[in-house]
N, CA, C and O atoms as a GROMACS GRO file, in nm:
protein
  400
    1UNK      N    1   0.598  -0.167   1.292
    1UNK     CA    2   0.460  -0.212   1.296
    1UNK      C    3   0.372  -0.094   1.339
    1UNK      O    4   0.396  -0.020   1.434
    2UNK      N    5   0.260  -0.087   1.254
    2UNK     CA    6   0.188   0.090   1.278
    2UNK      C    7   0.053   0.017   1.442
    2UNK      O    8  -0.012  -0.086   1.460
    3UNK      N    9   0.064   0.087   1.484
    3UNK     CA   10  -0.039   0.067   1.601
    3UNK      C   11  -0.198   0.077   1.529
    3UNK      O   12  -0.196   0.121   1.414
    4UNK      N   13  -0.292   0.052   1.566
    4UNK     CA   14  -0.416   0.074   1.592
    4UNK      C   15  -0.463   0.217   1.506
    4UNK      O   16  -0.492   0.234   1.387
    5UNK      N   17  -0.456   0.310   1.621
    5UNK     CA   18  -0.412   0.452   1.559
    5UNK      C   19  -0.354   0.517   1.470
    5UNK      O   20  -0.404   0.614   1.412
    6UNK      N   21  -0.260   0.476   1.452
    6UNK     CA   22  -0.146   0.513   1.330
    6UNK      C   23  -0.252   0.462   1.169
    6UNK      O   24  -0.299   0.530   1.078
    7UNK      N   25  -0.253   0.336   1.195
    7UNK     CA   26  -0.339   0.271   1.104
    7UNK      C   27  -0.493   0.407   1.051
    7UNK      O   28  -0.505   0.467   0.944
    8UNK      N   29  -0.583   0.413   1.172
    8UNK     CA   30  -0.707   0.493   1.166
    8UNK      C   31  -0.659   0.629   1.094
    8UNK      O   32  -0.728   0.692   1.014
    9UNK      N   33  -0.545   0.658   1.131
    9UNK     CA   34  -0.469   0.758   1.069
    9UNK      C   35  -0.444   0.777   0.893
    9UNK      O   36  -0.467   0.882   0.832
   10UNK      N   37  -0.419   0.716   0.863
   10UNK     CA   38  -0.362   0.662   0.734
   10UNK      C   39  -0.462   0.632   0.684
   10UNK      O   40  -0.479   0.704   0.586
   11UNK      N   41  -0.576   0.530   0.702
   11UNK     CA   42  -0.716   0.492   0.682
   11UNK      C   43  -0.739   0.645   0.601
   11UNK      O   44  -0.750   0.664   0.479
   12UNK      N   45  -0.743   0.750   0.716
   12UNK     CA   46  -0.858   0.861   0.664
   12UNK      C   47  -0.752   0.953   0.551
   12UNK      O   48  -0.809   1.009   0.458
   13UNK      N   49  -0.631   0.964   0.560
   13UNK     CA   50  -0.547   0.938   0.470
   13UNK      C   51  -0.573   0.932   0.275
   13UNK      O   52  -0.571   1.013   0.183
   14UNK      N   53  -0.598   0.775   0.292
   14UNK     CA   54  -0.646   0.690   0.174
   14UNK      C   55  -0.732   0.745   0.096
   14UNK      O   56  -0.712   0.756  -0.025
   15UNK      N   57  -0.869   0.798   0.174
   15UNK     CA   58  -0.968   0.800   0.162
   15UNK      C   59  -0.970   0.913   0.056
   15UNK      O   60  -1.070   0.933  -0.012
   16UNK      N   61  -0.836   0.999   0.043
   16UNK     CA   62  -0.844   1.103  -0.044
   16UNK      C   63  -0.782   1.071  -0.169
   16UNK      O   64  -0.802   1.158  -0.254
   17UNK      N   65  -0.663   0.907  -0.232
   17UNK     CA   66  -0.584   0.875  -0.284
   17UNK      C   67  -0.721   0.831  -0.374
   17UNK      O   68  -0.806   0.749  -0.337
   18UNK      N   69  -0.721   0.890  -0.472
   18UNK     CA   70  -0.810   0.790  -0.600
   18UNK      C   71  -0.688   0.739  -0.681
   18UNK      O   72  -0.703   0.617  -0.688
   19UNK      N   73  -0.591   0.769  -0.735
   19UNK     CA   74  -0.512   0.654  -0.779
   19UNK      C   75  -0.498   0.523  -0.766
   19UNK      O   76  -0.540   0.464  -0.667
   20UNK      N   77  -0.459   0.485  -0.831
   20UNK     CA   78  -0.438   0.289  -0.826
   20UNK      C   79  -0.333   0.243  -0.872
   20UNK      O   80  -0.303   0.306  -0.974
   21UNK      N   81  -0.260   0.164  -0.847
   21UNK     CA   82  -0.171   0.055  -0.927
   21UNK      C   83  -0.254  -0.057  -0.917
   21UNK      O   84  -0.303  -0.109  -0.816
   22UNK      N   85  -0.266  -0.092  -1.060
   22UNK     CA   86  -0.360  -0.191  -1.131
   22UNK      C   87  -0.309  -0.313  -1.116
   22UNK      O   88  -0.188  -0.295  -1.106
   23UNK      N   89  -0.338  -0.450  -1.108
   23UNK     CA   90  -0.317  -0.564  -1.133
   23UNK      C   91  -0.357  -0.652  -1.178
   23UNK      O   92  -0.393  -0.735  -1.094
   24UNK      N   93  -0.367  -0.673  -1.251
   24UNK     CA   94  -0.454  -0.757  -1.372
   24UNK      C   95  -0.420  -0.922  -1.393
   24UNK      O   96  -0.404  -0.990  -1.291
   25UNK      N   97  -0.412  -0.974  -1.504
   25UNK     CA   98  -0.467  -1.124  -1.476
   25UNK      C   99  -0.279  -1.184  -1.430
   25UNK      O  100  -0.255  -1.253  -1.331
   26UNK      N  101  -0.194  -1.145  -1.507
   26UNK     CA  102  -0.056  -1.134  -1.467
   26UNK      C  103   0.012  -1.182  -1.304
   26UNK      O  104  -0.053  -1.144  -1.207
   27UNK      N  105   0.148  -1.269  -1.276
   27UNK     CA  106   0.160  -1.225  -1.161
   27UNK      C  107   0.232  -1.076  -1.128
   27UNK      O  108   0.242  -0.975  -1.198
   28UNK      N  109   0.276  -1.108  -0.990
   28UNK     CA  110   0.319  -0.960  -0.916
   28UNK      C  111   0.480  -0.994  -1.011
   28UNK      O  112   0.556  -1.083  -0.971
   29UNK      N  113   0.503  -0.938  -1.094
   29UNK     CA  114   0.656  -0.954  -1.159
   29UNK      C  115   0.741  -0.790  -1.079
   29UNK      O  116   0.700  -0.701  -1.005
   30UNK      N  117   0.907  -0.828  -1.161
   30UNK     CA  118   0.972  -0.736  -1.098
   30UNK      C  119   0.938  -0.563  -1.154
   30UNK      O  120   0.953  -0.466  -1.080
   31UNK      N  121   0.897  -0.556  -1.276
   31UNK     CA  122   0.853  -0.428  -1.344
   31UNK      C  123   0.744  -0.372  -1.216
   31UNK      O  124   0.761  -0.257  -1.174
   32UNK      N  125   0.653  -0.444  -1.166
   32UNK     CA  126   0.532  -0.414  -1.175
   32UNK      C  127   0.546  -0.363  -0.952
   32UNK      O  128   0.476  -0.289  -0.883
   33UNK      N  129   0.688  -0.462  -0.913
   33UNK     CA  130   0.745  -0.396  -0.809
   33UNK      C  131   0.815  -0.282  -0.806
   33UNK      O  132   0.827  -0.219  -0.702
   34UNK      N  133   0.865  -0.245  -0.912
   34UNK     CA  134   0.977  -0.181  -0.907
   34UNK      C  135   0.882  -0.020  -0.900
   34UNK      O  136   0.911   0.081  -0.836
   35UNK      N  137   0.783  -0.040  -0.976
   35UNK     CA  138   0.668   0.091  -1.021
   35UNK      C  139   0.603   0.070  -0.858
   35UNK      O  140   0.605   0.185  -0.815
   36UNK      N  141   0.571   0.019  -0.794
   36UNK     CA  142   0.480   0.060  -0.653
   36UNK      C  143   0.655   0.114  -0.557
   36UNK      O  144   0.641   0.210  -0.482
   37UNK      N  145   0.799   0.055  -0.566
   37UNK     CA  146   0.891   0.083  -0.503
   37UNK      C  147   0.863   0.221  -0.504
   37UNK      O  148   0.801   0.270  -0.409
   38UNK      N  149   0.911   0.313  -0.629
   38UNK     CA  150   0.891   0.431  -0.679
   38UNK      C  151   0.774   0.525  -0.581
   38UNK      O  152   0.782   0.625  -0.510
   39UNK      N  153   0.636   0.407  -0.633
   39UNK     CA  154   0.529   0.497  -0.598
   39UNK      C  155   0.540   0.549  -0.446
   39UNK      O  156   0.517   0.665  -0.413
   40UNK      N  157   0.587   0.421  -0.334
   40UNK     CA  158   0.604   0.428  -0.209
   40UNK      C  159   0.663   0.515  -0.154
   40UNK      O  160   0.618   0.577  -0.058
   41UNK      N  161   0.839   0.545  -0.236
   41UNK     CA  162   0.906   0.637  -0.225
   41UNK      C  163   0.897   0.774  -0.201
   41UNK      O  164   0.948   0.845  -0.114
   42UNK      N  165   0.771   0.813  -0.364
   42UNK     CA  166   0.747   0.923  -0.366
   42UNK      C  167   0.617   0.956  -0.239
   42UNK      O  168   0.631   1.040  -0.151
   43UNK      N  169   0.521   0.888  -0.253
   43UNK     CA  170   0.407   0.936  -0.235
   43UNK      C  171   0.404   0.879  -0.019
   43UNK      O  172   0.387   0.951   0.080
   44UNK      N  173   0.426   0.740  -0.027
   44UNK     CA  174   0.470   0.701   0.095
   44UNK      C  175   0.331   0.594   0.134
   44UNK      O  176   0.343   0.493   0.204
   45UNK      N  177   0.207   0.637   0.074
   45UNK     CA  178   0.064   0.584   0.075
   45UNK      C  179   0.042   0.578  -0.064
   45UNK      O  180   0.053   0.667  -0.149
   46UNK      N  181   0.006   0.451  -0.076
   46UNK     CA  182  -0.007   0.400  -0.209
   46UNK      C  183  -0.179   0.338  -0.233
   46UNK      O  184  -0.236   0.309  -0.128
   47UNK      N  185  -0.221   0.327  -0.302
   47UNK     CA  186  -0.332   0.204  -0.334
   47UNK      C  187  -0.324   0.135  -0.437
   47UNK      O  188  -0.313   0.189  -0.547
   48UNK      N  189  -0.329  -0.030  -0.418
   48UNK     CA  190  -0.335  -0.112  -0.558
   48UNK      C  191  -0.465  -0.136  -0.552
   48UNK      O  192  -0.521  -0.126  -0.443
   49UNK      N  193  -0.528  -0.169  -0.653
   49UNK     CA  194  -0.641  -0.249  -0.715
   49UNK      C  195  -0.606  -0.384  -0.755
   49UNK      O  196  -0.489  -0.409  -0.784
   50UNK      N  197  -0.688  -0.466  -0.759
   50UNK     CA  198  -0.643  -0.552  -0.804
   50UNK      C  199  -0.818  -0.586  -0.909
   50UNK      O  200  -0.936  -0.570  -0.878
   51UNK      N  201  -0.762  -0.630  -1.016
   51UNK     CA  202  -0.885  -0.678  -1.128
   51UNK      C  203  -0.934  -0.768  -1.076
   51UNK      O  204  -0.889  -0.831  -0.980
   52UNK      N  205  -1.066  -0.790  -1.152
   52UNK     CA  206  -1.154  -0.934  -1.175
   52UNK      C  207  -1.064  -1.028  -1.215
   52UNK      O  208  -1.072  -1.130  -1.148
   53UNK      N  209  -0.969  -1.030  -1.313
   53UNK     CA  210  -0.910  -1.164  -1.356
   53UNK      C  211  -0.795  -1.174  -1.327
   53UNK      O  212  -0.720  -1.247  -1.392
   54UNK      N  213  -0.744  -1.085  -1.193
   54UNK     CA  214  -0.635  -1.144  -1.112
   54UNK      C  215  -0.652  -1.275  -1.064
   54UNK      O  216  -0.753  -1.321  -1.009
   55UNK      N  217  -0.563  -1.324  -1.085
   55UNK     CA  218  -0.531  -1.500  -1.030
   55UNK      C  219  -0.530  -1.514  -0.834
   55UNK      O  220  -0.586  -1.601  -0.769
   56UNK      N  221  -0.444  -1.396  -0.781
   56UNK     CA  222  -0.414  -1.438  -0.657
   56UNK      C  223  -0.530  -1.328  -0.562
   56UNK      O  224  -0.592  -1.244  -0.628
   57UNK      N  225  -0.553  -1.334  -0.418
   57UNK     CA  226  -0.636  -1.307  -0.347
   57UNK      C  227  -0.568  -1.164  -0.279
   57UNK      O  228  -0.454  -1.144  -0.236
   58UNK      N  229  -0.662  -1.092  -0.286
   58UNK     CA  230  -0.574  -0.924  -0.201
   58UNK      C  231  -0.485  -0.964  -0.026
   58UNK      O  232  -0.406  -0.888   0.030
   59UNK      N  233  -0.517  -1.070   0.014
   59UNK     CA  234  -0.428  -1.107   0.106
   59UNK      C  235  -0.270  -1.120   0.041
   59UNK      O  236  -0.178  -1.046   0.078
   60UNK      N  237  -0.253  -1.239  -0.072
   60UNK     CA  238  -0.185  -1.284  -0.112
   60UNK      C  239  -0.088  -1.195  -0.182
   60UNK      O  240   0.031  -1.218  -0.202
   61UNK      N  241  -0.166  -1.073  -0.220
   61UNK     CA  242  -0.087  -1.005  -0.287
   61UNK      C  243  -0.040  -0.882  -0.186
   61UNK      O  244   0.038  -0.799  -0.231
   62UNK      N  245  -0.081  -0.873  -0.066
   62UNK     CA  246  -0.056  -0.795   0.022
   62UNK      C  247   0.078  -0.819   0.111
   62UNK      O  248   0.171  -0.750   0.154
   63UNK      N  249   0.027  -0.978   0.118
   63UNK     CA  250   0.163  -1.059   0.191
   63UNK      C  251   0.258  -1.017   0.077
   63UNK      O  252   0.361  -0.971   0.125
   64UNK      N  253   0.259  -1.016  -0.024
   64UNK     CA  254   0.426  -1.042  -0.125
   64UNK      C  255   0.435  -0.924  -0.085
   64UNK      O  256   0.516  -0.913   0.006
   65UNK      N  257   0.343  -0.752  -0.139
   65UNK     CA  258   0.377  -0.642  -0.118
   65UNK      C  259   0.478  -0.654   0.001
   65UNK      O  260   0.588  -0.676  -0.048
   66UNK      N  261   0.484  -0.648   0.125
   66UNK     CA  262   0.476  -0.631   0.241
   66UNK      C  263   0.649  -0.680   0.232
   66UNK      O  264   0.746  -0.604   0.236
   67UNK      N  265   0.650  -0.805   0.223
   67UNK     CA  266   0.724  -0.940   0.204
   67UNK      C  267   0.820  -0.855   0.095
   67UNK      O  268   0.915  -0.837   0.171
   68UNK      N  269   0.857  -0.798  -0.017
   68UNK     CA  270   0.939  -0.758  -0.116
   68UNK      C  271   0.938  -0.662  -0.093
   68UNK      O  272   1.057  -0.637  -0.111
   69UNK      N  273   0.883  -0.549  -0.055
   69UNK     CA  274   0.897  -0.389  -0.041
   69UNK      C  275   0.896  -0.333   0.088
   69UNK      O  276   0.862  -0.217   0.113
   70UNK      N  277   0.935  -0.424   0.176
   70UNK     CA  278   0.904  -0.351   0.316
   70UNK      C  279   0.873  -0.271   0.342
   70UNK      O  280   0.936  -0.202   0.422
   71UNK      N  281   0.733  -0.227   0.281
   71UNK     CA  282   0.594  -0.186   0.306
   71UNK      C  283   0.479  -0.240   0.404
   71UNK      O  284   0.496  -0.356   0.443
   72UNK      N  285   0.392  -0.189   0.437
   72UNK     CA  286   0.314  -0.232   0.566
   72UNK      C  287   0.149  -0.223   0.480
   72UNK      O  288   0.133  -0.148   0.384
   73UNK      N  289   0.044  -0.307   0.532
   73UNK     CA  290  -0.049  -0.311   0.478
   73UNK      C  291  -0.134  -0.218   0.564
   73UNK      O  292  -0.100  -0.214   0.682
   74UNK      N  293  -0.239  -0.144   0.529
   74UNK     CA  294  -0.285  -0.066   0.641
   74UNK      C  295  -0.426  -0.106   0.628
   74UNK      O  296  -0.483  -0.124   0.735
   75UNK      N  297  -0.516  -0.128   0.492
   75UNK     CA  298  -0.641  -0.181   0.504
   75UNK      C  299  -0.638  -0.265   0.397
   75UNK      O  300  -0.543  -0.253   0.319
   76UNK      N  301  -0.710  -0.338   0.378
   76UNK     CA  302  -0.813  -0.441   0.251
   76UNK      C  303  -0.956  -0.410   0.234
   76UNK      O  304  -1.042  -0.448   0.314
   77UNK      N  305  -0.984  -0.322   0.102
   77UNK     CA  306  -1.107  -0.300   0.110
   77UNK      C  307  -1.128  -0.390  -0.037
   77UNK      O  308  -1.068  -0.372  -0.143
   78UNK      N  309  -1.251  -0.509  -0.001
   78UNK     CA  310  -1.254  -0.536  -0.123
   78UNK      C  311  -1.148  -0.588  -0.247
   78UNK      O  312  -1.149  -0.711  -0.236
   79UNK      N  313  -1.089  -0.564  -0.321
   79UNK     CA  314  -1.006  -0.582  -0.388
   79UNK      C  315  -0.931  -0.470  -0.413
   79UNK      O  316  -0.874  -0.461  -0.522
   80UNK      N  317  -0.921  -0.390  -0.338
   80UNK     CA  318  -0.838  -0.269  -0.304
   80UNK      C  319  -0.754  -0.265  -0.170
   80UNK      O  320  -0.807  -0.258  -0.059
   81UNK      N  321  -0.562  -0.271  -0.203
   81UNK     CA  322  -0.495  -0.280  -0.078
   81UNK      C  323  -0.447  -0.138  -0.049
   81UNK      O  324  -0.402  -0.069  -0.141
   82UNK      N  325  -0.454  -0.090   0.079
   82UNK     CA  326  -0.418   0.048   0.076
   82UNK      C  327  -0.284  -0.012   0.164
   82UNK      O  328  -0.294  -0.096   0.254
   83UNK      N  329  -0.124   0.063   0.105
   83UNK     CA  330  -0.006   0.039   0.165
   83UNK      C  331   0.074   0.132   0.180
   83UNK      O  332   0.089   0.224   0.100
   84UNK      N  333   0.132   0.117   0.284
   84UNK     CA  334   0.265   0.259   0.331
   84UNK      C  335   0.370   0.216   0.372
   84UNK      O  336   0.375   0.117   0.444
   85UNK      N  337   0.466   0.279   0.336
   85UNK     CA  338   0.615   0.270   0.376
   85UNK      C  339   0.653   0.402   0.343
   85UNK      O  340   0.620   0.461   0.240
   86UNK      N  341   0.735   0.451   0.447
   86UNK     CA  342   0.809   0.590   0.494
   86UNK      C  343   0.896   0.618   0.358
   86UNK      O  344   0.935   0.519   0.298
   87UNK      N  345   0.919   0.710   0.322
   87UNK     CA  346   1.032   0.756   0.254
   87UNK      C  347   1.166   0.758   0.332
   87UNK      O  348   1.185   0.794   0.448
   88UNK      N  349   1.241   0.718   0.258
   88UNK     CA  350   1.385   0.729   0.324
   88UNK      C  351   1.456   0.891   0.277
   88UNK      O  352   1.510   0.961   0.363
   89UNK      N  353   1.449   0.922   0.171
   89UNK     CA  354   1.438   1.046   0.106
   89UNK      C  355   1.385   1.153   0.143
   89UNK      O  356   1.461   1.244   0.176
   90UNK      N  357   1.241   1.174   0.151
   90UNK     CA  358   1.112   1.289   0.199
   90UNK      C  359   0.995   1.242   0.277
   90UNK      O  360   0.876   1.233   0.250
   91UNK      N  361   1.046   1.224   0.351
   91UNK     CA  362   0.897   1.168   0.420
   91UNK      C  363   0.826   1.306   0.448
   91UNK      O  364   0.870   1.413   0.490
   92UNK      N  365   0.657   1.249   0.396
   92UNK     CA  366   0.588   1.381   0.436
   92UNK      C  367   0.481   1.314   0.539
   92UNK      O  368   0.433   1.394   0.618
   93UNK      N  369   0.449   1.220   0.546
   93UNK     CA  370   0.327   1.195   0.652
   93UNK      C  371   0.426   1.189   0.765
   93UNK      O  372   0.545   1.160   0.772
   94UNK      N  373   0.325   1.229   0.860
   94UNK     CA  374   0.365   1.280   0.982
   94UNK      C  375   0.257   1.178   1.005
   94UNK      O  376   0.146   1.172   0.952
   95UNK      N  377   0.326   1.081   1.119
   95UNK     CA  378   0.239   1.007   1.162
   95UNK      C  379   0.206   1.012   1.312
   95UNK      O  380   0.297   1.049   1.385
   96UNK      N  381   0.096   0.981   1.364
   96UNK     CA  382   0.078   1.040   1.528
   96UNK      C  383   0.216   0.913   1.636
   96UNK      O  384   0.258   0.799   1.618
   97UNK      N  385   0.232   0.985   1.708
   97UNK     CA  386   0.315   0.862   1.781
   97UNK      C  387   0.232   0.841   1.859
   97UNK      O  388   0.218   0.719   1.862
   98UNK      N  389   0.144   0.903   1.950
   98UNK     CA  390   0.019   0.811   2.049
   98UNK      C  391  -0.038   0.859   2.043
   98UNK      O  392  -0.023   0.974   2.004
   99UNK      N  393  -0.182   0.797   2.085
   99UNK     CA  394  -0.318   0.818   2.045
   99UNK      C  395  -0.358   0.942   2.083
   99UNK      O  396  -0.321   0.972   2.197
  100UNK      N  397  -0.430   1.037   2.017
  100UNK     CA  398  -0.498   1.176   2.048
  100UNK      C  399  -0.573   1.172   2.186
  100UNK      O  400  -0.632   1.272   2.227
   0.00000   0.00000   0.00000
């Protein structure tokens, strides 16, 4: 579980990720996990979007993220979820262990 900090961390992070994994009117299927697994892997900070004619709510789809990829949610902006999970492989974020 990321603290407070860790979170503010990652936040400013994001802020440089313009990529997306898209989600569109579709549910969350296994293809569409298997491509953010990958992304998590590699990158470790991810962002989905989610469309106008998505069916389910950026909570909802945050909970499954979270829930199937033991991944962690770090913000909800809007219809944009920003998510992280460590590499087991390469981890490159260096995350603070206590607050500055």
């Amino acid at each position: 579980m990321l603290r407070p900090y860790q979170k503010a961390y990652l936040k400013s992070l994001a802020n440089q990720i313009s990529h997306r994994y898209l989600l569109g009117k579709g549910e969350i299927d296994e293809s569409f996990l298997e491509q953010l697994n990958l992304a998590l892997e590699a990158k470790e900070l991810i962002k989905v979007g989610l469309l106008q004619n998505c069916p389910l709510s950026p909570a909802e789809v945050s909970a499954s993220i979270e829930e199937r990829l033991g991944a962690e949610t770090v913000q909800i902006i809007g219809r944009v979820i920003v998510v992280y999970r460590r590499s087991e492989k390469n981890p490159r974020i260096q995350i603070p262990v206590r607050k500055p």
